[in-house]
N, C-alpha and C positions, 0 to 999 in steps of 0.2 A: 504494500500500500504506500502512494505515495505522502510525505509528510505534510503535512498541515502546516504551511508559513506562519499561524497563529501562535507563536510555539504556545503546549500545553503545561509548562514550568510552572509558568506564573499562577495559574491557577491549583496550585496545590503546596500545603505545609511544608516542614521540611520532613515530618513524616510521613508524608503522601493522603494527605485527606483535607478534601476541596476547601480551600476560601473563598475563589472565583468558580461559575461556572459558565467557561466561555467556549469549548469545545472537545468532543467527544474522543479527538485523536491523542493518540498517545495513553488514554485512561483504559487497565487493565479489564480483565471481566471479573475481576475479585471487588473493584469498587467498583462499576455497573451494577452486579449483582448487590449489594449491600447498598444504592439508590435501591434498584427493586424493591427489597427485601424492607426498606425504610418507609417505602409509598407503598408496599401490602400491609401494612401495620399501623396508616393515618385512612385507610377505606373505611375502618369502621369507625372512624372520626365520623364519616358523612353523614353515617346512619344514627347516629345517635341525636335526640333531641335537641340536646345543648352540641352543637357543633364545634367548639372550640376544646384549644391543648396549650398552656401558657407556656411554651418554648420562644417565643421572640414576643412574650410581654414587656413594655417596656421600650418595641424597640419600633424603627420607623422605615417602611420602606415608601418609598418611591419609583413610581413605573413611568418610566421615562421613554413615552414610544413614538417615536418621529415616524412612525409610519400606523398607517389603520389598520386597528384591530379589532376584533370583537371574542372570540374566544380564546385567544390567547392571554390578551388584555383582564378580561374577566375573567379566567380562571385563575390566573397571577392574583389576583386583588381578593377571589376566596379566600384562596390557600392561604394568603400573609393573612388576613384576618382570623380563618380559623388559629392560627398559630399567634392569633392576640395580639399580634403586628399594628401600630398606626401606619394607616396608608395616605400616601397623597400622590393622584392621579397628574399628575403634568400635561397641558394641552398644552403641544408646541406649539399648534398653531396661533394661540395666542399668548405665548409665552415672551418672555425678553430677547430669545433666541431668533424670533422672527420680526426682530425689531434691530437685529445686526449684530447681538449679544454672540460673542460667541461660545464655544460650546466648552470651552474649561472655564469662561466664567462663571456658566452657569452652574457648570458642576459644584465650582470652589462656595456660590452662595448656595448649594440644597447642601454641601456638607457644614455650613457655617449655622445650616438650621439643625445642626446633631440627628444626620440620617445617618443609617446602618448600613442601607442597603438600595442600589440600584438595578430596577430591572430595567435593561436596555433592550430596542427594537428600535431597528435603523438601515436604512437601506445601502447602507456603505457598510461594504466587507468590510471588519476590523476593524470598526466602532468600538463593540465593546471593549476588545483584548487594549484599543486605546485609552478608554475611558479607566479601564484597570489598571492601565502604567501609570494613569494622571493623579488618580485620586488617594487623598490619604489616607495611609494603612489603617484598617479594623475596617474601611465599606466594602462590604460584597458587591461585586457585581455578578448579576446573573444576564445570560444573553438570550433573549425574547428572540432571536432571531437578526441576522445582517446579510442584507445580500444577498447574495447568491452562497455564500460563505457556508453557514451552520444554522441548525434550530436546534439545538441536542436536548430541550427540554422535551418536544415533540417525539423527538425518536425516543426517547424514554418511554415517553408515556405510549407508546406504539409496543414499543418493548414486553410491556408491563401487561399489556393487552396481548400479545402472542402467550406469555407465559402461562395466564391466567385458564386459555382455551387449550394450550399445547403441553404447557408442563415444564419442558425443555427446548432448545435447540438447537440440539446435537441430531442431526436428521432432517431436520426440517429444510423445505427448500420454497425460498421465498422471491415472487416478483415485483419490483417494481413498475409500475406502467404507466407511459406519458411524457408530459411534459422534462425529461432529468436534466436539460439542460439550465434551464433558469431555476432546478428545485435548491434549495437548500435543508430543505426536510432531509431528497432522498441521500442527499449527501452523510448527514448525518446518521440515517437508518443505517447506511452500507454501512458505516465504521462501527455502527453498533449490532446489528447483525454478524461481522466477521469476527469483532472481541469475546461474542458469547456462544461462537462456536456455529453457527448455522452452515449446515452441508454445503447446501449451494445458493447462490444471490446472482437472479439475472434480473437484465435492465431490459424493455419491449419499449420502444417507440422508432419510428422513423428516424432517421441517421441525419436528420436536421434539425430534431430536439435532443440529440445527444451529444456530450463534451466531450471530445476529443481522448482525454486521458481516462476516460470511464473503465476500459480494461483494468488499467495499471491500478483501478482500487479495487481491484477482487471478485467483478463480475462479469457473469456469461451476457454476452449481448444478444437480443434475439429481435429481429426485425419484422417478423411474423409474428404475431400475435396467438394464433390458431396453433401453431409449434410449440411458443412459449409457455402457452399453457398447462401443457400436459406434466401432468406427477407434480401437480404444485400444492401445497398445505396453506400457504396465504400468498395473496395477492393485495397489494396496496396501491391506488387508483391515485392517480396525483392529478392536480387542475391545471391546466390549460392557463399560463401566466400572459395572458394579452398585453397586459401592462407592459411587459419586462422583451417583449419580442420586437426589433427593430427586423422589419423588411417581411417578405413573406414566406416564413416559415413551412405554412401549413395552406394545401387548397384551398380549404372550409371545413368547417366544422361537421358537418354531414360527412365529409369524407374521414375524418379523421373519426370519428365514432364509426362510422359502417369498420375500417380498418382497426382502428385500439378501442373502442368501447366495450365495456363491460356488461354483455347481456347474460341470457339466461342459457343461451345456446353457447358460448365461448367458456362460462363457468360450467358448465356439464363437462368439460374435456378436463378439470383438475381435478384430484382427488376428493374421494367426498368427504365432507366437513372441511374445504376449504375455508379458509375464514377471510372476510373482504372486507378491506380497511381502505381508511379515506382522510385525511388528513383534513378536509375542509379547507374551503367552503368546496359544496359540491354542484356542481354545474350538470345537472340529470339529462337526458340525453343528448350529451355531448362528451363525458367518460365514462357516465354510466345509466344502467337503464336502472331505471325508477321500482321495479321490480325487483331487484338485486341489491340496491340499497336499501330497501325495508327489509327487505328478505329474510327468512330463516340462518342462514349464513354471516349476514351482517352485524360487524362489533363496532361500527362506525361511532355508536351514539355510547358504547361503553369507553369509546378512546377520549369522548369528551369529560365523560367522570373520571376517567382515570391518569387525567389531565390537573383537578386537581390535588390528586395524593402526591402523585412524581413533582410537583411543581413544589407541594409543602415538604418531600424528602429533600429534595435540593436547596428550597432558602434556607431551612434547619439544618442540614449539615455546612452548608457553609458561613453559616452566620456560627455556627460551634467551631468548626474551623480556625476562622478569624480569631476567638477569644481564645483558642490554644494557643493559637501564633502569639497574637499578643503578649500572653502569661511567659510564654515561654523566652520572648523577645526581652521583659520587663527582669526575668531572672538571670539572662547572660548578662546584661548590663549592671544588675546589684554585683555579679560575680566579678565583675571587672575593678 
């Protein structure tokens, strides 16, 4: 696999457990699995009346998202809360930043307000891994997603949702489909898919929504759909990024569903209890049919609950993180 320019140093102690969390690569599958194992053990946070857990009582995050959101955004904003979090929502749009403020200013006034924690979403690869070098040590940053870059809270929580229906992933053999050149999901699934052992990871789209170096991180490419298919255990349906497409990609949408959509006839060639995932938002007949996203099959609407456990194991372990670093920082210095 090729290396992630983001390096992943920074985001972990000197005993290797997260303060930042700003990308998947480099993170073994001994701390993957131990997020898992952290967000199956805040699920039955949801179910409980009283929804809350005072782990970040006391503390303040901050969702800092230069780009729209709505279930990402919201589910960030659960999770700190169930974890007794103050939260404060940031509109950039009408924030000082869109008044010419720049963007370590801003930083330096939300840490001069004693925040904890920043979640960053931003459409420049390597926002947050900057925001992480700028800001002063004990803030978390966590990365809502940049670019074309990484989501790794997503493929978490994708993770978490294979585990749940599968067990393991040792065997399992999983597709992507779609859009992978402008994803940054699928980017993050592959590194996280390949650290906890899954058999095989192929990519299915047209050879004009896929990047170039897509081999070199560890998947079968299949340009067929109807091929791709066969002997698969999950398939994850990624959106069609019109935003993000300069020139024409793609025919039309009609052609690109007849060829990659997700019907009831293309899902009958994988194995049965394949499970169909969707990262949202979903655009129904045009990656998939309307049928197969309600479907028997479909964990789409579980990937959104379990978006926010992974969300509350991540600011909680690295908001514990930080106050190790710290403690640990405050004692080589008495030691000196």
């Amino acid at each position: 696999m090729t290396h992630d320019p983001y390096s992943h140093a920074l985001q972990l102690t000197a005993d290797g457990q997260l303060r930042h969390f700003l990308t998947l690569d480099g993170l073994g599958k001994d701390l993957l699995t131990d997020i898992l194992d952290t967000a199956d053990s805040f699920i039955e946070v949801g179910e409980r009346t009283i929804k809350n857990v005072p782990l970040l009582r006391g503390r303040t995050v901050v969702n800092l998202f230069f780009e729209s959101s709505t279930r990402t955004r919201s589910t960030f904003e659960l999770a700190a809360k169930r974890l007794s979090a103050d939260v404060l929502n940031l509109d950039i749009s009408t924030s000082a930043t869109s008044k010419g403020e720049s963007l370590s200013d801003t930083l330096l006034n939300l840490e001069a307000m004693a925040s904890d924690m920043f979640v960053v979403r931003h459409s420049q690869s390597g926002a947050p891994h900057f925001i992480a070098e700028s800001v002063t040590p004990g803030v978390a940053i966590i990365n809502a997603g940049d670019g074309r870059h990484a989501h790794p809270t997503q493929a978490m929580l994708d993770m978490l949702t294979i585990r749940q229906r599968k067990h393991n992933f040792e065997g399992l053999k999983v597709a992507i489909v779609g859009d992978i050149l402008h994803s940054r999901v699928a980017r993050s699934q592959i590194r996280a898919l390949n650290a906890l052992g899954a058999a095989e990871i192929r990519v299915i789209a047209p050879a004009t929504l896929l990047p170039s170096d897509i081999e070199a991180l560890g998947c079968r490419v299949e340009y067929n759909m109807v091929e791709g298919m066969r002997d698969l255990d999950v398939v994850i349906m990624l959106r069609l990024q019109r935003e993000r497409m300069a020139g024409a990609l793609l025919p039309s949408e009609r052609e690109f569903y007849r060829l990659y959509g997700l019907s009831q006839d293309k899902l009958a060639l994988a194995n049965p209890g394949c499970l169909v995932m969707h990262p949202g938002p979903i655009n129904r007949g045009v990656e998939i049919e309307s049928a197969v996203a309600d479907g028997p099959q479909s964990v789409i609407l579980n990937q959104v609950t379990n978006g926010i456990a992974v969300r509350m194991a991540v600011m909680s372990m690295a908001m514990s993180g930080q106050v190790e670093e710290r403690s640990r920082l405050r004692q080589e210095s008495g030691a000196l």
